[in-house]
N, C-alpha and C positions, 0 to 999 in steps of 0.2 A: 532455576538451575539446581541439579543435583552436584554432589560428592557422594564418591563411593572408594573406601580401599583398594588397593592393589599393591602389586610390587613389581619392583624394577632389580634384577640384579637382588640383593641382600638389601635392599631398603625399601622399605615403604613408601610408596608415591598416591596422593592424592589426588585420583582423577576426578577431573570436573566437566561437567556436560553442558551443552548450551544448543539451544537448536542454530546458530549460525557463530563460525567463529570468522573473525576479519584477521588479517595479516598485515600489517603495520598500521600504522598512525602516523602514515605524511598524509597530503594533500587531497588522494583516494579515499585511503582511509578513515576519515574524520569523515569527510561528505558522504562514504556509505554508511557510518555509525549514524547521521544524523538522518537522513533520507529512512534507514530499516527503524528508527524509533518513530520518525514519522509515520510512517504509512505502514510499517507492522508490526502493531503496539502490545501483540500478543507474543513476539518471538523475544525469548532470552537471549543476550547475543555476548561476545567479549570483544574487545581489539587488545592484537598482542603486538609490540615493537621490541625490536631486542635494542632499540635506545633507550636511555633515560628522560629521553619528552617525546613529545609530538613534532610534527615539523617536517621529519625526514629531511629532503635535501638541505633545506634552511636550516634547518640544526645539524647537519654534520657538514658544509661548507662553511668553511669561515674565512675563507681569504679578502682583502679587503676591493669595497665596492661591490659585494655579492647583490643581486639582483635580479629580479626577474625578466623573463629576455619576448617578454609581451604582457600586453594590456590586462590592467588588475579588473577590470568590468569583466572581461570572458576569460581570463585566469581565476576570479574571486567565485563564489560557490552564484548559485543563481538565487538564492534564496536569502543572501549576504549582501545588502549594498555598500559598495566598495564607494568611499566618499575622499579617498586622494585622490595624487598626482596618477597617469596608468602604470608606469612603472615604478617596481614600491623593490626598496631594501628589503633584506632576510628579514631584518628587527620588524617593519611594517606587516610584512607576512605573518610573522610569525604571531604578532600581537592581535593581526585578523582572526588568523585561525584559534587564536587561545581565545578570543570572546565567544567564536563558534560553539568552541566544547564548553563555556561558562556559561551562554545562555540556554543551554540545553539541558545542562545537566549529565554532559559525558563524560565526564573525567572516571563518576564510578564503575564506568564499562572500557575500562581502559588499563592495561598491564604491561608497563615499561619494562627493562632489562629482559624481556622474554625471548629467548634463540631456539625457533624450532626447527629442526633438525631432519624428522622424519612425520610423512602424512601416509597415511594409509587408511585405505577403504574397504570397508567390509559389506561386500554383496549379502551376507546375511542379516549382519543389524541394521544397514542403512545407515551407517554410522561412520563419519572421520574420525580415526583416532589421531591427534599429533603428538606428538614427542620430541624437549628438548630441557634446555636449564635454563635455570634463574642465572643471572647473569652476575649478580652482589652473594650469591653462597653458592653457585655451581651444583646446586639440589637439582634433581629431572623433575620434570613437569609433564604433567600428560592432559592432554584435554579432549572430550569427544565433541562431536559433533554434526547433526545432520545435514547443515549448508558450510560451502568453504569458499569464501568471498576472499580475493588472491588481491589484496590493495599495496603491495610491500614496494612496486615499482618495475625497473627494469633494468639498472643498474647497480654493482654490485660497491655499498658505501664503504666497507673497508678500506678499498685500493682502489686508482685511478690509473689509467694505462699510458704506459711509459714504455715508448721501444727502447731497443736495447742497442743504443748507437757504438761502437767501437772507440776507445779510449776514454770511455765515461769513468771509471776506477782512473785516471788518472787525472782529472779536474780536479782542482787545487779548492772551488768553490764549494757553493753548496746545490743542490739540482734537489730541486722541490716540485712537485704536484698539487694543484690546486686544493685539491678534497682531502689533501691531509697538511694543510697548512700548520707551520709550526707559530704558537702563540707570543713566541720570544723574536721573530725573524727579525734583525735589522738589515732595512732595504738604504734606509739614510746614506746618499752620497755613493752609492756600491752605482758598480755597471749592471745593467740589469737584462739579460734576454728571456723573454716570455716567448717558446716553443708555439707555434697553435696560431687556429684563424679564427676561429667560433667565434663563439657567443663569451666563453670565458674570458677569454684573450681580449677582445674589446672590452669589455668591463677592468680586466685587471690592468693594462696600460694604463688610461686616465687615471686611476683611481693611485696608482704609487708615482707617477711619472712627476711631479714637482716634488717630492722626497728625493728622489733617486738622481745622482750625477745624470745618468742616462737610460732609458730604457727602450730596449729595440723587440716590434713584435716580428721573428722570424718563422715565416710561414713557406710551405713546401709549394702552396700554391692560393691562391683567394679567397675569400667568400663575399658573400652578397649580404649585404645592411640594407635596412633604411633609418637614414636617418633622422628623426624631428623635433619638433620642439614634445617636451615632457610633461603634455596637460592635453584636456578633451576640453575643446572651446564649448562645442555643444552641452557637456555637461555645466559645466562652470555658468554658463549663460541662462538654463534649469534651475541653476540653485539662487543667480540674482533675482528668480521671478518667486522666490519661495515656494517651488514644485516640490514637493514630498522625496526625501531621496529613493523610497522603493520604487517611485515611477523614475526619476533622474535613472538609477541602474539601469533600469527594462530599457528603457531608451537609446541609452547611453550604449549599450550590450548590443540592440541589433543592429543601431548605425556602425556599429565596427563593423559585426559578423557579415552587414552587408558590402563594408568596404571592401573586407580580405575576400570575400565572394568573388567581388569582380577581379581583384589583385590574382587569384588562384585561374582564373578563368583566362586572364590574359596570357600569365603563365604558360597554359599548355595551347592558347588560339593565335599568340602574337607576342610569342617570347621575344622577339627585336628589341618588338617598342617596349615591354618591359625592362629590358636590360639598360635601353638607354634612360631611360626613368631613374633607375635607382644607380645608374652610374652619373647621372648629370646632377642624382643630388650631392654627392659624393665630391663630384668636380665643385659645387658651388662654394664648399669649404677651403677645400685644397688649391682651386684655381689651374687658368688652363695649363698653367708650366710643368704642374707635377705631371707624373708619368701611374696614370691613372689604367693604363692596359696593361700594365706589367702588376700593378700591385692590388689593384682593386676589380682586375676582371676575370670573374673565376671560368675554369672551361668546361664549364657545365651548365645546363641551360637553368635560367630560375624556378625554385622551388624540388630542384633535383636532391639538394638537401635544407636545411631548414635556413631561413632567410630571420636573421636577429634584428630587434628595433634600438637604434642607438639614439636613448634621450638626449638633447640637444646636441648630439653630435658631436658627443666630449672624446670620442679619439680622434677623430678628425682636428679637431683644436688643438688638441697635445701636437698633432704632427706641424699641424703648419707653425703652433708656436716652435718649435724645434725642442721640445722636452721630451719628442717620442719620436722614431722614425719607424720603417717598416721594410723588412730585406728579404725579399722571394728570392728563396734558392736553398738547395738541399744541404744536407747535413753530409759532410765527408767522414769528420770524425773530431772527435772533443780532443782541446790540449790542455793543458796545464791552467794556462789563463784565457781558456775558452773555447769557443767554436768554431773549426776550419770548413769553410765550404765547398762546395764543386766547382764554384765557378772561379776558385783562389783567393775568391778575400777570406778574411776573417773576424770576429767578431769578438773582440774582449769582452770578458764577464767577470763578476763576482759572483754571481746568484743565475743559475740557469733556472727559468718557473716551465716546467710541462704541462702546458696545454692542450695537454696531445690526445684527451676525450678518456672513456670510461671501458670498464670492461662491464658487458653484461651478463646480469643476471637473471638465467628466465625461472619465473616464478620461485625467486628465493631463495637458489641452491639449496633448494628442499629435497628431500630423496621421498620420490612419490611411487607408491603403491596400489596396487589393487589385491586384494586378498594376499598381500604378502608377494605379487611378483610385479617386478620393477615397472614403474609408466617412462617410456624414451617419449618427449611429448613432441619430435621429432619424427615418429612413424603416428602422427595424428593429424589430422587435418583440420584447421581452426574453422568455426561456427562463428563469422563476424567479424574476428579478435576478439574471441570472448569467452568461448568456450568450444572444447576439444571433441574430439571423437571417442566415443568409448570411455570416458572419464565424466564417472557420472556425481550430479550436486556440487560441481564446481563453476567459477566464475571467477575471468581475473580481466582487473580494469588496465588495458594499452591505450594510456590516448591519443593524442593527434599530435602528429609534426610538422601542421600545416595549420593548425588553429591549436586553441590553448587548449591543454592537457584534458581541465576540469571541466570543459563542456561534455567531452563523455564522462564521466564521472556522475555524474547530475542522467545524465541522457542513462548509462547504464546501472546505477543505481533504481531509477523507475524499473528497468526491465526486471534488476532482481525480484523488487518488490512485487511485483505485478506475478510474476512466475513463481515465487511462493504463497503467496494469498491462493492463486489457484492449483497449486498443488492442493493445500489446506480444504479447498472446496472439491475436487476429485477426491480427498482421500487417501493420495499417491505419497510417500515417500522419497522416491527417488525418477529424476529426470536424468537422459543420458541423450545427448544429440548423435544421431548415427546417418551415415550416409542414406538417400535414400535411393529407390530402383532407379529412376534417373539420371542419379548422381554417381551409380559406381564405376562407368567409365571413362568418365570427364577427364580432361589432362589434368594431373596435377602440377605444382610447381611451388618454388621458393614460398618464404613468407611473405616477401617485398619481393616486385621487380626492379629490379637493379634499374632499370630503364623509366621509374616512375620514381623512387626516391634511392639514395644509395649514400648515407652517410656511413664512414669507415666502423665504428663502431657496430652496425648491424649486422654491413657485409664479415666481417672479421667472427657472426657470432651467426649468422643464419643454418649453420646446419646444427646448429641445438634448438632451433624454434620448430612450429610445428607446420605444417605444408599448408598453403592453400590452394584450391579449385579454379575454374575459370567462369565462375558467376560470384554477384555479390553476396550470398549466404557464406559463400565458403573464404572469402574476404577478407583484409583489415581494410577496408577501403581506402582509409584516408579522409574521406569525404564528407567532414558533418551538415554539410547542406544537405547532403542528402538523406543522413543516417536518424537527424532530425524529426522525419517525418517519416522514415523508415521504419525504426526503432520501435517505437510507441504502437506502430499497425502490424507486428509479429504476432501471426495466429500462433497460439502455443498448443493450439489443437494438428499443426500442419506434422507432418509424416517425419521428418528430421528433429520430433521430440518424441523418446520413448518413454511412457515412464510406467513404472511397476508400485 
């Protein structure tokens, strides 16, 4: 790593050079910091987060019961055995991923409070420059760099989305969002509505719903769980026999990844019988009486949007113990002491919680360049989900909505690695993926089909994402069965890599 003067404005800035910079230090980013030290022990790299730790989502959720909303064996890194319950609190996460950076030794390639601002490419040096500030003295920061690995995520941690219902300035309570939960909040004994169907929303019920007088999740319309018990028999039954935990993970990992194979597969060959599947496990708690098609059957077929795992089926139990119920139907408008519906009831509150999902961020809310003129990464057409058209020496990890995040992460961290080593061996500097002759007439379209997955937070943000084609190059698939053994056999000699 060099340093070299410059200036910014009337002050001096300290540019610093590194052949590869990362962009955040959540769950991406730590696994590409540890994957580019493994496998290429010759690049200088940094990771910048404009938080003050590691962690990302884990460390900027805090509302209570936060949790991962699938299994720590193929959420946990592959090279990490994961030796709990599968689904693990922020605290458990967070304390995986900090042994991560401890037994590696990454902490010193790592720079908290970092807000970068602007990235720009220059076709003559071969060079990212970023720019932005230190976050504790508000000084600019400039850093260069020849690889720009985009690990920040894909939603935007400031703020959480919150429509804008009519008569909310006149709620007498308090109306909170999950991702900026306040430290002080007393739920004790308050009426409580939790907005939202997700993933969030079933975590937050159980988790306040025996503090709370009452808490009701009011949702517009359904989603789909599975519910079960909160352990891997097959691992557990591994570690009576004193099996090594690196092989208990390995194991452990593809008996899953083979389960949700078939789950994914039924999905789109014999959505019925899934539906009744994970609605009859649903009924097993609640029992025949409840009114299971109004509340728990969503009108969309499975895996349309992402299917949550709910450890022993702790909102299910709030409900039937009666500490939690659950009210589909829309929102008319907020009063005084609460919420009026369409259908005429209405719902007394103290505390409204919006669960109502996230605004995204694609790659950052960075302002990206080319030679000084603006990248819309909206007129590009995605390589994978992974990298763009005409935007060259970049790479940013989208993972899976259908399998856990970090299997690409792991899966496209190899590819970086592998595609700079042989840069390193050409001699080449710069890689740029570009359509090739067979590809420039193809239909284009969305980044997602609406018709293949369509959760409100992507539909609400797709025309800032970038287009894709109608083959798997041009892709986000979705697919890691596939991408698995896709991935890894990318000729980086084939016609859609240019490089100079």
């Amino acid at each position: 790593m060099a340093s070299v003067a410059t200036s910014q404005s009337s002050s001096a800035v300290q540019t610093e050079n590194f052949d590869v910079v990362i962009i955040g230090a959540g769950i991406s980013g730590v696994g590409a910091a540890y994957h580019l030290g493994d496998q290429c022990t010759d690049k200088s790299f940094v990771v910048l987060d404009s938080q003050q730790s590691f962690g990302g989502t884990w460390t900027t959720h805090t509302y209570p019961g936060i949790r991962s909303d699938s299994d720590l064996y193929t959420f946990g890194y592959r090279f990490k055995p994961w030796v709990g319950a599968p689904i693990a609190s922020a605290e458990e996460i967070l304390n995986y991923m900090g042994e991560v950076i401890e037994e590696n030794d990454l902490a010193p390639h790592i720079r908290y409070g970092h807000t970068i601002t602007r990235a720009n490419w220059s076709n003559e040096d071969n060079l990212w420059t970023l720019e932005g500030i230190r976050n504790d003295t508000q000084q600019p920061v400039r850093f260069t760099a020849n690889f720009l690995w985009m690990c920040q995520g894909y939603y935007r941690h400031s703020e959480g989305y919150t429509p804008d219902w009519a008569g909310m300035d006149e709620f007498n309570g308090q109306i909170i969002h999950p991702q900026t939960w306040p430290e002080d909040l007393n739920y004790k004994e308050k009426q409580v509505v939790v907005i939202g169907s997700g993933a969030t929303a079933a975590t937050l019920v159980p988790a306040i719903a025996d503090d709370c007088k009452h808490v009701t999740m009011l949702q517009r319309s359904p989603t789909y769980f599975i519910p079960g018990r909160n352990e891997n028999v097959l691992a557990d039954q591994l570690r009576e026999l004193d099996i090594d935990e690196t092989w208990i993970h390995e194991i452990a990992r593809r008996k899953i990844l083979q389960d949700q194979a078939k789950i994914t597969e039924m999905a789109f060959e014999q959505p019925e019988v899934l539906t009744k599947q994970l609605l009859g496990a649903v009924r097993a708690y609640l029992g025949e009486d409840y009114d299971i098609e109004k509340h728990f059957t969503p009108n969309y077929l499975p895996w349309r949007q992402r299917i949550a795992f709910v450890p022993d089926g702790d909102i299910f139990k709030g409900i039937a113990s009666g500490k939690a119920s659950v009210a589909t139907d829309e929102i008319d408008h907020f009063t005084e002491d609460g919420i009026q519906l369409k259908s005429g009831d209405k719902l007394d509150a103290d505390i409204v919680i919006t669960a109502t999902g996230f605004n995204m961020s694609v790659l950052g809310d960075i302002a990206f360049s080319i030679d000084d003129k603006p990248v819309d990464f909206a007129d590009t057409v995605t390589y994978r989900g992974m990298m763009f058209t005409g935007v060259p020496n970049m790479l940013w990890i989208f993972g899976y909505f259908r399998a856990s995040w970090t299997l690409r992460v792991d899966l496209l961290a190899d590819f970086v690695c592998r595609l700079l080593n042989h840069m390193d061996q050409q001699g080449t500097k710069q890689v740029t993926t570009m359509l090739r002759k067979k590809d420039q007439h193809m239909p284009i379209s969305s980044w997602m089909d609406p018709e293949n997955f369509n959760p409100s937070y992507l539909m609400r943000s797709m025309d800032l994402l970038p287009k894709c084609g109608n083959t798997p190059e041009w892709q986000h698939t979705q697919d890691y069965w596939s991408e698995k053994d896709l991935i890894p056999e990318i000729d980086l000699s084939d016609e859609v890599f240019v490089y100079k």
